[in-house]
C-alpha positions in Angstrom: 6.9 19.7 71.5 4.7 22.5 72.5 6.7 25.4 74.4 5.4 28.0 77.0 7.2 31.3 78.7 6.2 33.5 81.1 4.9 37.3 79.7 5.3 40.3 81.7 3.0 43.4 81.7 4.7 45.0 79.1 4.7 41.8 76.7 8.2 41.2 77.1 9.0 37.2 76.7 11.1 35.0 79.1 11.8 31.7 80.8 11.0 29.9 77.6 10.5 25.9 79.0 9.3 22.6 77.4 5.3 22.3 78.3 4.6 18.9 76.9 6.1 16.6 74.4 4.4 13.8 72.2 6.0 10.8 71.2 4.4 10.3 68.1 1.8 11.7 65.7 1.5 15.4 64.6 0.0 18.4 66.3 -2.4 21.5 64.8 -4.9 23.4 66.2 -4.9 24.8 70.0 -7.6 26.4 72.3 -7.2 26.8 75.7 -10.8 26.8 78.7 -11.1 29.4 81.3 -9.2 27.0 83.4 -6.3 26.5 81.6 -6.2 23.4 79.8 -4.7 23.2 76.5 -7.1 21.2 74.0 -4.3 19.7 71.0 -5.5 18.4 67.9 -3.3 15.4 67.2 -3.2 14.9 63.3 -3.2 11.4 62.2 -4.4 9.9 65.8 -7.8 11.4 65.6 -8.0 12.7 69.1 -8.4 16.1 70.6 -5.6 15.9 73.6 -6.4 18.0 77.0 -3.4 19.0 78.8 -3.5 20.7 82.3 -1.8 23.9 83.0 0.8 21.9 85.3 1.4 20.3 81.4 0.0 16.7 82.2 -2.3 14.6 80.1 -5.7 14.7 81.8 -7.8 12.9 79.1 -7.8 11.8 75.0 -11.0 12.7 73.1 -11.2 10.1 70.1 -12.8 11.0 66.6 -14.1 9.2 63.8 -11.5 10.3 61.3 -7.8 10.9 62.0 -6.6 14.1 60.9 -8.1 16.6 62.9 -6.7 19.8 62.5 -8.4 22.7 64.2 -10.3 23.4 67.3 -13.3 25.9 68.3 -15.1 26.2 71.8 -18.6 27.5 70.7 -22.3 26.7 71.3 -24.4 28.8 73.5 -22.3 27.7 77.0 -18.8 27.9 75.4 -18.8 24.3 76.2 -19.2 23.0 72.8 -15.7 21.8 71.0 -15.9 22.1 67.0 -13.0 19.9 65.3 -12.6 19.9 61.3 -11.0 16.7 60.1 -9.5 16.8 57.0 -9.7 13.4 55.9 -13.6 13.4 56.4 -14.1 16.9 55.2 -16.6 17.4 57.9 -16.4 18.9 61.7 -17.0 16.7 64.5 -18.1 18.2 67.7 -18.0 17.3 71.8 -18.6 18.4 75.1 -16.7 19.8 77.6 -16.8 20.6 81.4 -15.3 24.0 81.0 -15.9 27.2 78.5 -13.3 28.0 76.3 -11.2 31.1 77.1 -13.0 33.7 75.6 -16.2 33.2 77.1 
């Protein structure tokens, strides 16, 4: 399950609420865009999920090798994804419509 709770100004936590829940498979790595979408590396499906910011599934990203682990947005746009799979001991990379979040 991934969880999500409001923050005020002062960084005080609340309102702590289900987001999304998976029915099977693991989860790792997380990176959110300048929109708001969660990207989820699901370990032993080999696909980068990308979750809305209403927490709905908008799209699966499948890799060659099934245990990704961690995400990256990088690339001279912010609009290149980086995912290291462990069981290939490599990175694997795609594109995205949006930036990630801290460009």
């Amino acid at each position: 399950m991934i969880w999500a709770s409001d923050v005020d100004a002062s960084g005080n936590i609340s309102k702590k609420r289900k987001f999304f829940d998976f029915p099977d498979f693991g989860m790792d790595g997380m990176k959110c865009d300048q929109e708001g979408n969660l990207f989820v590396t699901r370990y032993d499906k080999g696909v980068i999920a990308m979750i809305s910011p209403q927490g709905k599934l908008i799209r699966e990203v499948q890799m060659k090798g099934k245990k990704t682990s961690n995400i990256v947005f990088g690339g001279k746009d912010g609009k290149t994804c980086y995912v290291t799979l462990q069981d290939r001991k490599c990175v694997e990379t795609f594109r995205t419509e949006a930036p990630g979040r801290k460009y």
